[in-house]
Each structure stands twice: as structure tokens, then as C-alpha cells.
Rosetta silent file (secondary structure, phi, psi, omega in degrees, C-alpha in Angstrom):
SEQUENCE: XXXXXXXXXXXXXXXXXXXXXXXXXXXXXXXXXXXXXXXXXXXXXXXXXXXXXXXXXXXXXXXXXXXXXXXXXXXXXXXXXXXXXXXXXXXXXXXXXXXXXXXXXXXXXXXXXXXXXXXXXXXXXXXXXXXXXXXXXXXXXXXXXXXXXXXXXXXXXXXXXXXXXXXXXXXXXXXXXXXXXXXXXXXXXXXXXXXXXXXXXXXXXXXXXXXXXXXXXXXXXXXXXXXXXXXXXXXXXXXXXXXXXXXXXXXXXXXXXXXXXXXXXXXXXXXXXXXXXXXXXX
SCORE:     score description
SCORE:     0.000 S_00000001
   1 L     0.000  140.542  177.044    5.240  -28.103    4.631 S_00000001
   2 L   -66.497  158.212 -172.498    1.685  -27.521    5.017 S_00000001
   3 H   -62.048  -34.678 -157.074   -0.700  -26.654    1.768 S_00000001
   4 H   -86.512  -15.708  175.075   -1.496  -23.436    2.900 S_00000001
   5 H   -90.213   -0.265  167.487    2.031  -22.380    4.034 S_00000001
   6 H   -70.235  -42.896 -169.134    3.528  -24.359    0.481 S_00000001
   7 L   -74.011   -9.790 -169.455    0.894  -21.770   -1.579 S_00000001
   8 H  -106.103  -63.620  164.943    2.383  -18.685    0.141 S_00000001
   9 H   -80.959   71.281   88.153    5.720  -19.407   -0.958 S_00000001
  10 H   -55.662  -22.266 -168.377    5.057  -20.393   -4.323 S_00000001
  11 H   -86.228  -30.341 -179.541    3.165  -16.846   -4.506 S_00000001
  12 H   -64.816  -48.940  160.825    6.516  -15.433   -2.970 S_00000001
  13 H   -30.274  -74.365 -167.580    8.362  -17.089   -5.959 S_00000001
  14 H   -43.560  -46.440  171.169    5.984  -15.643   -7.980 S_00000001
  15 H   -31.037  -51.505 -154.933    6.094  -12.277   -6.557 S_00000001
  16 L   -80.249   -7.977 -175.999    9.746  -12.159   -6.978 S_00000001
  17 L   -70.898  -42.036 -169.526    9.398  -13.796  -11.161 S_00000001
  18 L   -26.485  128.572 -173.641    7.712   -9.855  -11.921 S_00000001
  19 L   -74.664  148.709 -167.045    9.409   -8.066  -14.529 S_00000001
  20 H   -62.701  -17.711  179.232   10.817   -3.977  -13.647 S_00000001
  21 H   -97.025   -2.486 -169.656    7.691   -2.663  -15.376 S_00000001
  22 H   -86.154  -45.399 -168.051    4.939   -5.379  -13.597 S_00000001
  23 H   -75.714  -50.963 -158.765    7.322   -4.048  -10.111 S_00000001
  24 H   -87.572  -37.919  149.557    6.643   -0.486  -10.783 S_00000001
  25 H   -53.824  -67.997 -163.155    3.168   -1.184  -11.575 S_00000001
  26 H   -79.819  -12.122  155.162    2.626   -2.786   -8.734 S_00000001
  27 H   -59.152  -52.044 -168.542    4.816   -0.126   -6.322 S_00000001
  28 H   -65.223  -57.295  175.641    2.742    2.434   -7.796 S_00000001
  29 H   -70.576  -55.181 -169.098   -1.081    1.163   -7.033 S_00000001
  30 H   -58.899  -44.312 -178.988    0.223   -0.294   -3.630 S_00000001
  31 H   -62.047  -60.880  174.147    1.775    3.120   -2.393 S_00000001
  32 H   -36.797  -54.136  161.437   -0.964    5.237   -3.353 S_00000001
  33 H   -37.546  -60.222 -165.073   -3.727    2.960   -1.510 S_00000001
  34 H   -75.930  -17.863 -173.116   -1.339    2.748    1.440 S_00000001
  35 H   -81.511  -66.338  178.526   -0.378    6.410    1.561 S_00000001
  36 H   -33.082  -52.040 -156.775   -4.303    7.733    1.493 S_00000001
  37 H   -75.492  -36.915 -167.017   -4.924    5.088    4.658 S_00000001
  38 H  -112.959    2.057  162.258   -2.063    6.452    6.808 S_00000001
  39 H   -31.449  -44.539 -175.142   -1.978   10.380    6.033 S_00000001
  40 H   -72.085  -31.283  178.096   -3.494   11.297    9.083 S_00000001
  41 H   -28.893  -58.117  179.592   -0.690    8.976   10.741 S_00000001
  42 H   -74.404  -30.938 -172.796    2.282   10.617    9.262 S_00000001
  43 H   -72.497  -12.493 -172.615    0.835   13.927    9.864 S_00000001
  44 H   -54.261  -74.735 -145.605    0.276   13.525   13.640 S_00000001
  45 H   -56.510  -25.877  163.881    3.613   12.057   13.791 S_00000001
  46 H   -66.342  -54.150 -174.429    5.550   15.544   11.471 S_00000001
  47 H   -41.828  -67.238  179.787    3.532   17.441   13.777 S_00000001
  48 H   -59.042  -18.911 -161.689    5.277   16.452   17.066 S_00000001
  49 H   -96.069  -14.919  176.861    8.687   16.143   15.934 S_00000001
  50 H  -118.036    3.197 -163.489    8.336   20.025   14.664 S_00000001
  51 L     9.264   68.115  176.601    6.326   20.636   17.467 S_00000001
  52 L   -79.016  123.763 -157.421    3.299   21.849   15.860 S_00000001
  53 L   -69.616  158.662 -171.121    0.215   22.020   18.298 S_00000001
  54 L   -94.629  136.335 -174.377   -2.102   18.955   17.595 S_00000001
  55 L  -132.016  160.656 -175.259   -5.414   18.676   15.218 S_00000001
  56 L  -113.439  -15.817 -161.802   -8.054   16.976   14.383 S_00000001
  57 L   -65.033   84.875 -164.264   -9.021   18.940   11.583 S_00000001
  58 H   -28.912  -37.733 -156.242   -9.629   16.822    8.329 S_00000001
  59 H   -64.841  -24.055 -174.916   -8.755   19.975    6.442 S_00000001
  60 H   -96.100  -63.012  172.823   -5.289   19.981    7.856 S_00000001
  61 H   -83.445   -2.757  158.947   -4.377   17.171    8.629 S_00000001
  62 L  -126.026   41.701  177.040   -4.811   15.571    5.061 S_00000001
  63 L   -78.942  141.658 -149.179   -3.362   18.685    3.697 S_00000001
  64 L    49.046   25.112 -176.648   -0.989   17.921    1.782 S_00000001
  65 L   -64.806   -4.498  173.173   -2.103   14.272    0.439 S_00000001
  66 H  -107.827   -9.882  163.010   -1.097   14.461   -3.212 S_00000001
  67 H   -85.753   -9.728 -172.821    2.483   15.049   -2.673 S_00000001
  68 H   -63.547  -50.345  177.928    2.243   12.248   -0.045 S_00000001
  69 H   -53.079  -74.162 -177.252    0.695   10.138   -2.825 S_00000001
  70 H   -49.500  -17.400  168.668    3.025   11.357   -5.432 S_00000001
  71 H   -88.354  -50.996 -171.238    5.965   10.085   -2.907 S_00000001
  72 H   -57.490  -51.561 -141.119    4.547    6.616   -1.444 S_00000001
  73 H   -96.549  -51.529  154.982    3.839    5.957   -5.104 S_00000001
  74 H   -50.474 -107.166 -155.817    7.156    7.074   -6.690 S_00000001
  75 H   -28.420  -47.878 -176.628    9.501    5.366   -3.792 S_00000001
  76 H   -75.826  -30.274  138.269    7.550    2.158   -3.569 S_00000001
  77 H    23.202 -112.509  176.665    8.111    2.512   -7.334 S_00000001
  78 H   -44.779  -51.901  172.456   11.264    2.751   -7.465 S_00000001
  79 H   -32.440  -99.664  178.424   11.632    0.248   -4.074 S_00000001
  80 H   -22.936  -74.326 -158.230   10.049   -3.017   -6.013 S_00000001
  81 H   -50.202  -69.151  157.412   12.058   -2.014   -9.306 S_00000001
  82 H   -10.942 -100.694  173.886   15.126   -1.659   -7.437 S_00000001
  83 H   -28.224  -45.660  155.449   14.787   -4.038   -4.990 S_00000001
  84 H   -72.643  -17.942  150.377   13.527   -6.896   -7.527 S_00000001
  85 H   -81.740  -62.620  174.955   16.621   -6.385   -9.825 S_00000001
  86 H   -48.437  -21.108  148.808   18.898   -6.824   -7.162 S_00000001
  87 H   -66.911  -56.703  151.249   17.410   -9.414   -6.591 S_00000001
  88 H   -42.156  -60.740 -176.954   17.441  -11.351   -9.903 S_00000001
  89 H   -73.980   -3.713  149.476   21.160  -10.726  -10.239 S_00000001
  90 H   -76.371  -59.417  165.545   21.782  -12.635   -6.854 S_00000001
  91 H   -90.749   10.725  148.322   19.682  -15.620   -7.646 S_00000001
  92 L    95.249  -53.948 -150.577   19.838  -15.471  -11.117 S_00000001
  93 L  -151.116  173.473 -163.597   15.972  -16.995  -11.605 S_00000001
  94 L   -87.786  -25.961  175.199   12.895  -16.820   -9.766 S_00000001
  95 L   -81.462   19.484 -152.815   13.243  -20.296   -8.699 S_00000001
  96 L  -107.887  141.339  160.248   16.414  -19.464   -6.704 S_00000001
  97 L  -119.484  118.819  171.729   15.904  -19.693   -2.919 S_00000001
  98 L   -60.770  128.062 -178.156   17.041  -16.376   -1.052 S_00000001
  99 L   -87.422  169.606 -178.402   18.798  -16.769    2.421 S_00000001
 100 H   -56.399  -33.984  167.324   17.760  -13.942    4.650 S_00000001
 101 H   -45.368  -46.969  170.523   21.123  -12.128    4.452 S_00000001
 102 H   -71.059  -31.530 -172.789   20.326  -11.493    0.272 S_00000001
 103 H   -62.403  -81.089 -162.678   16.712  -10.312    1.008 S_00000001
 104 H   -43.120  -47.170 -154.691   17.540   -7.671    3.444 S_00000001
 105 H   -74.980  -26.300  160.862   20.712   -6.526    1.695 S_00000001
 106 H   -87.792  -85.232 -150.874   18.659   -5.717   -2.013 S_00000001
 107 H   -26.968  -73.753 -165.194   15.905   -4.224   -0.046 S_00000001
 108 H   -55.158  -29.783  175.763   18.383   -2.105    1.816 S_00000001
 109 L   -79.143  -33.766  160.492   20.255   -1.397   -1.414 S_00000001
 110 L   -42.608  -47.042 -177.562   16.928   -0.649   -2.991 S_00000001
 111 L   -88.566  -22.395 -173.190   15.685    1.720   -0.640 S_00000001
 112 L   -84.080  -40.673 -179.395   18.859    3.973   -0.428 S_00000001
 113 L   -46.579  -28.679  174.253   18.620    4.395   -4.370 S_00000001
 114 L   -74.244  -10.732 -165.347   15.065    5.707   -3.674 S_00000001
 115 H   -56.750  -51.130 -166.905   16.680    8.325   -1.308 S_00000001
 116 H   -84.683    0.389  131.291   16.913   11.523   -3.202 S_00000001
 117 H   -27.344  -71.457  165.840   12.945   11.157   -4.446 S_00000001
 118 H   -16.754  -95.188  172.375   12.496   10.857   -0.952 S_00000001
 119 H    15.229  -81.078  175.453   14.105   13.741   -0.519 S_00000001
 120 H   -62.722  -69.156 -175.760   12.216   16.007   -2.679 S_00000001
 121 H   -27.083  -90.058  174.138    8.751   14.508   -2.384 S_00000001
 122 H   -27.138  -66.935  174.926    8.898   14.943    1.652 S_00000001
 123 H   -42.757  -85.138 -159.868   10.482   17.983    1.528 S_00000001
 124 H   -65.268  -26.899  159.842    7.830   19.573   -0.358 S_00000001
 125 H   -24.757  -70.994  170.281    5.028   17.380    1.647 S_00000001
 126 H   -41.479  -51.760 -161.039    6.275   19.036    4.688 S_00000001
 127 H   -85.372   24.814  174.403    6.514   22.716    3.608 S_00000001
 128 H  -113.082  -20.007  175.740    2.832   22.102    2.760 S_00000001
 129 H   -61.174  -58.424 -155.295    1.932   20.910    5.814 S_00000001
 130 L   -97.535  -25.024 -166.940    3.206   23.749    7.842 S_00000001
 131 L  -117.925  -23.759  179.359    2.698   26.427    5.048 S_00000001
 132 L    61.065 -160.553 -162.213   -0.159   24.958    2.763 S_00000001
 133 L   107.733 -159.825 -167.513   -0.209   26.181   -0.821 S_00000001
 134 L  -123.196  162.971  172.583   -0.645   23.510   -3.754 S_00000001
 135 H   -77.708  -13.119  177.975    2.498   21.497   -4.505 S_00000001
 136 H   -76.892  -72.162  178.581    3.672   23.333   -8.177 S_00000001
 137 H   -15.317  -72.913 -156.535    3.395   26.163   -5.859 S_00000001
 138 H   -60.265  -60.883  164.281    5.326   25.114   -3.052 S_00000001
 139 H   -23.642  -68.184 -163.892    7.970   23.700   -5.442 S_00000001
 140 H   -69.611  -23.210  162.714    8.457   26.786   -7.261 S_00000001
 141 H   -73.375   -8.139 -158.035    8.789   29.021   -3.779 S_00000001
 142 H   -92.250  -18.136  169.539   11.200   26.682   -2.159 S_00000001
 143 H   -69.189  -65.536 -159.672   13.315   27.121   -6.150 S_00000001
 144 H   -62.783  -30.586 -160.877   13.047   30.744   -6.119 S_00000001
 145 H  -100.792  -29.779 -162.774   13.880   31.548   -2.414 S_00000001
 146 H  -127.305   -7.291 -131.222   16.590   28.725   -1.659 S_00000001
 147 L    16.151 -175.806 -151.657   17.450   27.537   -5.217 S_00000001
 148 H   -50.628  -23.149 -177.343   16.976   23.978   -6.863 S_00000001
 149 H   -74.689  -24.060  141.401   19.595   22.789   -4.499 S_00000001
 150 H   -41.949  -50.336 -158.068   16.947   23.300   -1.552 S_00000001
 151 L   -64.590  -41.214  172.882   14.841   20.937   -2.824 S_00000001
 152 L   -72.745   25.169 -173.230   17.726   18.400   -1.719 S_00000001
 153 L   -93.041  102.397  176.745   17.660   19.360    2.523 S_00000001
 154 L   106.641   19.558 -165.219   17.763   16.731    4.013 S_00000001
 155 L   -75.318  -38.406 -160.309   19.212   13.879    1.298 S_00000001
 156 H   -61.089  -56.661  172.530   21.485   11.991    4.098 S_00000001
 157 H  -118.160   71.801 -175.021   18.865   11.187    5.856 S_00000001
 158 H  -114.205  -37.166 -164.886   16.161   10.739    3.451 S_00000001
 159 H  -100.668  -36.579  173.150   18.485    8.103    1.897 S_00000001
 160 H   -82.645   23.735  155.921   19.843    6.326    5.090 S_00000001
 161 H  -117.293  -52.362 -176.408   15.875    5.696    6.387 S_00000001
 162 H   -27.204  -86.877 -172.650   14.374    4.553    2.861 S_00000001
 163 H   -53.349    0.950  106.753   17.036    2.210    2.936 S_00000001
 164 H   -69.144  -56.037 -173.449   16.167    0.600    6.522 S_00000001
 165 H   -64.468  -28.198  169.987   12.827    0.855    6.199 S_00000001
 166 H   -74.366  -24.045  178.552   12.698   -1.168    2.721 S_00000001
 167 H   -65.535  -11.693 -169.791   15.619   -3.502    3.950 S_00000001
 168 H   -99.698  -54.283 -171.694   12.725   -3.851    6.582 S_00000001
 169 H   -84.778   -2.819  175.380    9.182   -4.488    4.562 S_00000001
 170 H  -113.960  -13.557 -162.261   11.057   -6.299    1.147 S_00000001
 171 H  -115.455  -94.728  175.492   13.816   -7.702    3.205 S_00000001
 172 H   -29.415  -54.872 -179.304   13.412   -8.349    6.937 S_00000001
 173 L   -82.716  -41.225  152.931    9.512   -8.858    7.217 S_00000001
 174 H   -55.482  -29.660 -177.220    9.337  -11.410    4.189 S_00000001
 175 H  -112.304   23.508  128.024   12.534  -13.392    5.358 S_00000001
 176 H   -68.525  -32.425 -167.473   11.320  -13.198    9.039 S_00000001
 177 H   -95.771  -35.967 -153.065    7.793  -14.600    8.193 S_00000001
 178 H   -86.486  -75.712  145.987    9.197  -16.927    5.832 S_00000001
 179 H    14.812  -65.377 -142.524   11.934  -17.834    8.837 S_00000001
 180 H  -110.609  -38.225  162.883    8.868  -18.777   11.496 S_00000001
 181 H   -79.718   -8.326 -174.691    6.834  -20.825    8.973 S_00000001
 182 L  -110.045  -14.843 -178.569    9.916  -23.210    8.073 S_00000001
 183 L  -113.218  -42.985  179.211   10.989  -23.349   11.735 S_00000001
 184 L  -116.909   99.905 -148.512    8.498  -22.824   14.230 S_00000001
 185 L   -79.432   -0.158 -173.087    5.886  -25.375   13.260 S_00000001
 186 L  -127.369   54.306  161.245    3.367  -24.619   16.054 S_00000001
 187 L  -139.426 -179.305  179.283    1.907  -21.019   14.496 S_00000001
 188 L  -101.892 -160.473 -172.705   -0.107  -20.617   11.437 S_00000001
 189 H  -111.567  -44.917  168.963    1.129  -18.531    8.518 S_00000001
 190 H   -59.230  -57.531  170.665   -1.300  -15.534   10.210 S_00000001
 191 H   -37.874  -65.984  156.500    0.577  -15.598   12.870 S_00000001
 192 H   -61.179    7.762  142.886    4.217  -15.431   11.231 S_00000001
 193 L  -105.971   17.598  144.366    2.946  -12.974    9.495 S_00000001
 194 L   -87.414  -62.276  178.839    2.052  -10.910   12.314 S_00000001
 195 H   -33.278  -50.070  165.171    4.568  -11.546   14.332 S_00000001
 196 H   -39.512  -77.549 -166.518    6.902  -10.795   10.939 S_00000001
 197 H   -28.906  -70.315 -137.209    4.717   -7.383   10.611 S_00000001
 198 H   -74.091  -30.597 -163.973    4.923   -6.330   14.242 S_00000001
 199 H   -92.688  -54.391  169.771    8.619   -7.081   14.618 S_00000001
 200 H   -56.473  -54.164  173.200   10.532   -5.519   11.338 S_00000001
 201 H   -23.830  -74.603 -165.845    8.134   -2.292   12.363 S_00000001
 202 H   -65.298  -27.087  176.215    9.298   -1.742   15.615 S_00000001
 203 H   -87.900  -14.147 -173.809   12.740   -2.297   14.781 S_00000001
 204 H  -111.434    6.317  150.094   13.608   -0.028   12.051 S_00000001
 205 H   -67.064  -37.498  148.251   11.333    2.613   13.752 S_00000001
 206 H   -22.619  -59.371  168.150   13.839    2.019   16.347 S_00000001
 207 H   -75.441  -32.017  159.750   16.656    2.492   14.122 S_00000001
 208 H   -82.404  -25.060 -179.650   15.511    5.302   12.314 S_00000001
 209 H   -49.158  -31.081  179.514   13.831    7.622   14.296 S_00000001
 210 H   -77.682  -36.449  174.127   16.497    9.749   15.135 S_00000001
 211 H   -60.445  -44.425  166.036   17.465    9.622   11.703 S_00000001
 212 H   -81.327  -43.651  168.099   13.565   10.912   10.368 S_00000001
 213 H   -24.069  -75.291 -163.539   13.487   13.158   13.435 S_00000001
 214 H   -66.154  -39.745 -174.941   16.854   15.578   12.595 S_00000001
 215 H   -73.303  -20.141 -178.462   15.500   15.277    8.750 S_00000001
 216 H   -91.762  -57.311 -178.277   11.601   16.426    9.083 S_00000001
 217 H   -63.437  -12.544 -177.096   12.934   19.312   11.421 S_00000001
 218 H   -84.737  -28.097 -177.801   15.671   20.396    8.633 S_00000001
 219 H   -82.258  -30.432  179.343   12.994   20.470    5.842 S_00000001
 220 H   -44.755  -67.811 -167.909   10.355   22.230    8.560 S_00000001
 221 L   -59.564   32.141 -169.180   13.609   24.577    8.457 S_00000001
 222 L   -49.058  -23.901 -170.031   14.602   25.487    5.109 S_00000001
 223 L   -91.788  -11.003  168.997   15.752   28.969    6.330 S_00000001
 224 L    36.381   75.057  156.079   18.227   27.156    9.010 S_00000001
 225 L  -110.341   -8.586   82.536   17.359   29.399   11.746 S_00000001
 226 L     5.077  -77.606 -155.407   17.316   26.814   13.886 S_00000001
 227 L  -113.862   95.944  155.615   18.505   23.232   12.328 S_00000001
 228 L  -108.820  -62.244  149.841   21.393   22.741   10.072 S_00000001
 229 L   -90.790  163.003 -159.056   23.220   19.483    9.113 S_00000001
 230 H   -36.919  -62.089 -174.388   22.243   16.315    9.925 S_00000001
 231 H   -61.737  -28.478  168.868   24.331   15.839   12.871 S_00000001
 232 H   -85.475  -22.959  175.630   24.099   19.366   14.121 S_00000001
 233 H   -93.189   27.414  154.147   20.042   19.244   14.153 S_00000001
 234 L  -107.237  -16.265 -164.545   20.882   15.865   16.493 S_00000001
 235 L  -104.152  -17.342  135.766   22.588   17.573   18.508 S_00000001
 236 H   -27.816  -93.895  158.639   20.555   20.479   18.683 S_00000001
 237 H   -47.929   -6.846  161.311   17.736   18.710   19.532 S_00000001
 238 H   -68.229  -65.963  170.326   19.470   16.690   22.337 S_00000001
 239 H   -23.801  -76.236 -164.807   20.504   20.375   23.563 S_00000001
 240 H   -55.895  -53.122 -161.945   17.016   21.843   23.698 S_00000001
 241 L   -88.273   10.561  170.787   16.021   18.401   25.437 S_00000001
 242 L    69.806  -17.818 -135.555   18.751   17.495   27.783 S_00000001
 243 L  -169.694  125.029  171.866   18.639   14.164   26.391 S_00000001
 244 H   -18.850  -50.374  172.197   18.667   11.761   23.770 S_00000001
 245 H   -72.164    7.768  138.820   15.153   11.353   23.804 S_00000001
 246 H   -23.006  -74.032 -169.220   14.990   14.101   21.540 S_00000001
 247 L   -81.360   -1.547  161.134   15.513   12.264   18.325 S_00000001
 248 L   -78.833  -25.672 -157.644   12.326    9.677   19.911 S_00000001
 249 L   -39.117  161.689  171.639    9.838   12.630   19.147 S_00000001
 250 L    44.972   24.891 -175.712    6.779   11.253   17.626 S_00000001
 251 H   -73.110  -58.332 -161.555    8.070    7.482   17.632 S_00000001
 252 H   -53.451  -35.620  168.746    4.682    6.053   19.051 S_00000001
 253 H   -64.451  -20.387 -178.051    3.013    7.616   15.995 S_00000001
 254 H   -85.559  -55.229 -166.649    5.697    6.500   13.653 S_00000001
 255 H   -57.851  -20.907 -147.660    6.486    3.243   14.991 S_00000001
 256 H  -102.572  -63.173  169.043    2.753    2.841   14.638 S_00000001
 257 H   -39.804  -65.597 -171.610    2.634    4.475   11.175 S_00000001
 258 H   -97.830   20.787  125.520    5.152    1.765    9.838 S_00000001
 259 H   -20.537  -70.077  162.701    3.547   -0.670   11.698 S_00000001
 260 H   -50.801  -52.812 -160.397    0.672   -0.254    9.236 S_00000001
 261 H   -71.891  -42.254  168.613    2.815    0.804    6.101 S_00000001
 262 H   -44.583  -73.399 -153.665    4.276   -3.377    6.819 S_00000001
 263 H   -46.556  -63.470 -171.395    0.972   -4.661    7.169 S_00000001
 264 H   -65.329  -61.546  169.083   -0.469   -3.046    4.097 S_00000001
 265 H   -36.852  -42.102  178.444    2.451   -2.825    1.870 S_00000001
 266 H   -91.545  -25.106 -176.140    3.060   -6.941    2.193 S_00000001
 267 H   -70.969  -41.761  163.879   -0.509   -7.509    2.099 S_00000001
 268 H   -38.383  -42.808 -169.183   -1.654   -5.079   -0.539 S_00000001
 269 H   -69.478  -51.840 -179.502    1.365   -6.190   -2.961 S_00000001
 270 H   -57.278  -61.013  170.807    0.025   -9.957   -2.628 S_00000001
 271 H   -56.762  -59.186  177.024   -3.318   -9.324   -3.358 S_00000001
 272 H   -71.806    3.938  166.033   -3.242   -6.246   -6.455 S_00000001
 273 H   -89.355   -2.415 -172.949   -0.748   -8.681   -7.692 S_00000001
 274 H   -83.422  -66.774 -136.065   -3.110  -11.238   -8.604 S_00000001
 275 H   -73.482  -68.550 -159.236   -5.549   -8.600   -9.454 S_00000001
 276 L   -72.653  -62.861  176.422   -3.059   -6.388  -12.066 S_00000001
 277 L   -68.988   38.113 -146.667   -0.965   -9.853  -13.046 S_00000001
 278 H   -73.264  -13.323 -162.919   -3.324  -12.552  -13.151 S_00000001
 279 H   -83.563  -18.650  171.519   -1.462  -14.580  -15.719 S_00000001
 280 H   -81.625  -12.391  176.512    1.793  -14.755  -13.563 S_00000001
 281 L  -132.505   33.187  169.007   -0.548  -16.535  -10.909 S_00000001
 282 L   -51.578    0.000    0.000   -2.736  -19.132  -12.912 S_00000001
């Protein structure tokens, strides 16, 4: 193996040696950074899918950026903590080499444990988006008018996307780039790690979308004049739409969105891990 593709897994070892409070530190710094960069992203992309006329308007569109923060930053949390236990009890030691089947499957196990965070966080994200207000605010109307049991609209699939998209950026996109440097000896490590990026994106936008669709219109809806369970807001939306490509609204911004949210998430995590941890990477 070449030096520079030997040093990237050894740092991938390393990555995976972190301890649950070094993972939640570093979940924590990375989401926030990555959540601020793609705000306008997600909001485009809520916008269409609730079909909310389109802005430009800083004021608006990065309304609601500290529950965004406050979400990215709790889930990728939780994600890493997760995700990095589950790991350690498959290979025991840091020095263990994961086949792709164990990455993806603690990611994916990782990410559905983050689901009912999700949940909340988003939910109130949303109803700020469409309704503005402050987030204690928002909370406390969506408690008084629906009780606390509101706050959870929208858990199924809150918890069955988390859980593809982290089976995609902790699982998929690490044992795909990792895949293309041990096999296909005529790229560079930038390259498998675009290619990695570009590919785990598209697919578990792909997989999810319908799934993030039916769930951002049920929290737009809290009052379910419209939208009510999962499966009935897909089917809804097919109704109004003739067609399947309902449950696509807003994919080119999303597919786009975690497009980025790869790119940033494995690069950020490599880099503030040096930076927060240096002593795990003398």
C-alpha cells in the first residue's frame, strides 16, 4: 500500500480507538460547523417538499439555525457515540479490521437510536421555519396545543432516515473509500474519496427521500388537516400528484444537501480530530 493511502488508514484506526466522550466531542463540533454551512440547503429543500414559495431572503432562510445546530450537533452526537460502541463490541480493539458488512450495520444501528432526537429537534426546526418564533417558544406552543406527545410526529420516519443516512457517512462512505483504495490501484485516495462521497450521497438520498418527504410534511402539519401517518401522507401525496414522484419533492436539493453533509462530516471529523485529540494522533 502506498504511504499516503497506509497514513489514512492508520488515522481510520485511530479514529475508531476514540473513547464515547472524545466521540461526542467530536459529533458535537463537527455537526455544528456542518449544520451552519448547509442551512440554506436544508431550507430550500423543506421549502419544496411543503411547498412553500421560494426565497432568497437571509432572514428566512437561516431562520431557524439554532435548533438546526442544536440537532446536527445532538444526532452526530449521539451518531459517533453510538456508532463507535457498536463498533468496539464487534471488533473488540481498535486494531481489529472491519469488513464492510460491520461498518454499515453499527452506523445503521447507530443512526436509528438517534431517531427520536431527530424527531424533536426537526420537528421544532420546521414549525420555525414556517411559523418563526424562538425555539423555547415554539416548543412550549406545540406542548400546550398538541401535548408533549406532539413533539414525537413524525418518529417512524425520523428514525428509519437517521439510520440510512449514518449507515451511509460512518458506514458505507468509509468502507466504500476504504474498498477503492485496497482494490482499484489506479486512483489516488482523493479520488476514492470522492467517488466514496458522491456515491453513499446519492444513494441513501435515493432511499430516503420518500421517507424525509411524508415526515417534513407531517411536522409542517401538526394539526393533520392534511397529512396523517406515515403511510397515509405517502399516499396522499402520490394522490395530489398522480404519481410516485411525489415523495422525490426537493431530492435535487437534498441529494445535494447530503452530498455536502458526506463531504464535510468525513472530512471535518478527520481534521478537528487531530485538532481536539492531538495525543491519540502523535
Amino acid at each position: 500500500m502506498p504511504p499516503g493511502e497506509a497514513a489514512q488508514a492508520a488515522h481510520e484506526d485511530k479514529l475508531r480507538s476514540l473513547d464515547e466522550r472524545q466521540n461526542l466531542g467530536l459529533g458535537i463540533v463537527t455537526g455544528v460547523v456542518e449544520q451552519v454551512t448547509t442551512q440554506p440547503i436544508l431550507f430550500w429543500k423543506n421549502s419544496v417538499q411543503q411547498g412553500v414559495p421560494f426565497t432568497l431572503n437571509p432572514r428566512t432562510v437561516f431562520r431557524g439555525t439554532a435548533a438546526s445546530c442544536t440537532n446536527m450537533a445532538t444526532l452526530t452526537g449521539i451518531q459517533f457515540i453510538s456508532s463507535g460502541y457498536l463498533q468496539k463490541l464487534v471488533t473488540g480493539d481498535a486494531g481489529t479490521k472491519m469488513n464492510w458488512g460491520q461498518e454499515v450495520s453499527c452506523a445503521f444501528l447507530g443512526g436509528a437510536i438517534s431517531g427520536p432526537a431527530c424527531c424533536v429537534l426537526e420537528l421544532v426546526m420546521i414549525q420555525q421555519q414556517r411559523y418563526g418564533g424562538t425555539m423555547p417558544g415554539t416548543i412550549s406552543r406545540i406542548v400546550s396545543t398538541h401535548g408533549v406527545l406532539g413533539l414525537m410526529r413524525g418518529l417512524v420516519g425520523s428514525t428509519g432516515r437517521e439510520a440510512v443516512f449514518t449507515a451511509g457517512y460512518l458506514g458505507f462512505l468509509p468502507a466504500t473509500q476504504k474498498y477503492i483504495r485496497e482494490h482499484v490501484t489506479v486512483v489516488s485516495p482523493e479520488v476514492a474519496q470522492g467517488v466514496g462521497t458522491v456515491s453513499a450521497g446519492l444513494l441513501c438520498g435515493a432511499i430516503t427521500q420518500p421517507m424525509d418527504t411524508a415526515k417534513t410534511c407531517m411536522q409542517g402539519d401538526l394539526e393533520r388537516k392534511r397529512y396523517g401517518s406515515l403511510l397515509g401522507t405517502m399516499r396522499t401525496l402520490m394522490s395530489e400528484c398522480g404519481n410516485v414522484k411525489a415523495l422525490y419533492r426537493g431530492y435535487l436539493w437534498r441529494s445535494t444537501n447530503i452530498v455536502v453533509d458526506f463531504f464535510l462530516l468525513d472530512f471535518l471529523s478527520r481534521h478537528i480530530a487531530r485538532v481536539i485529540f492531538p495525543s491519540k494522533f502523535e
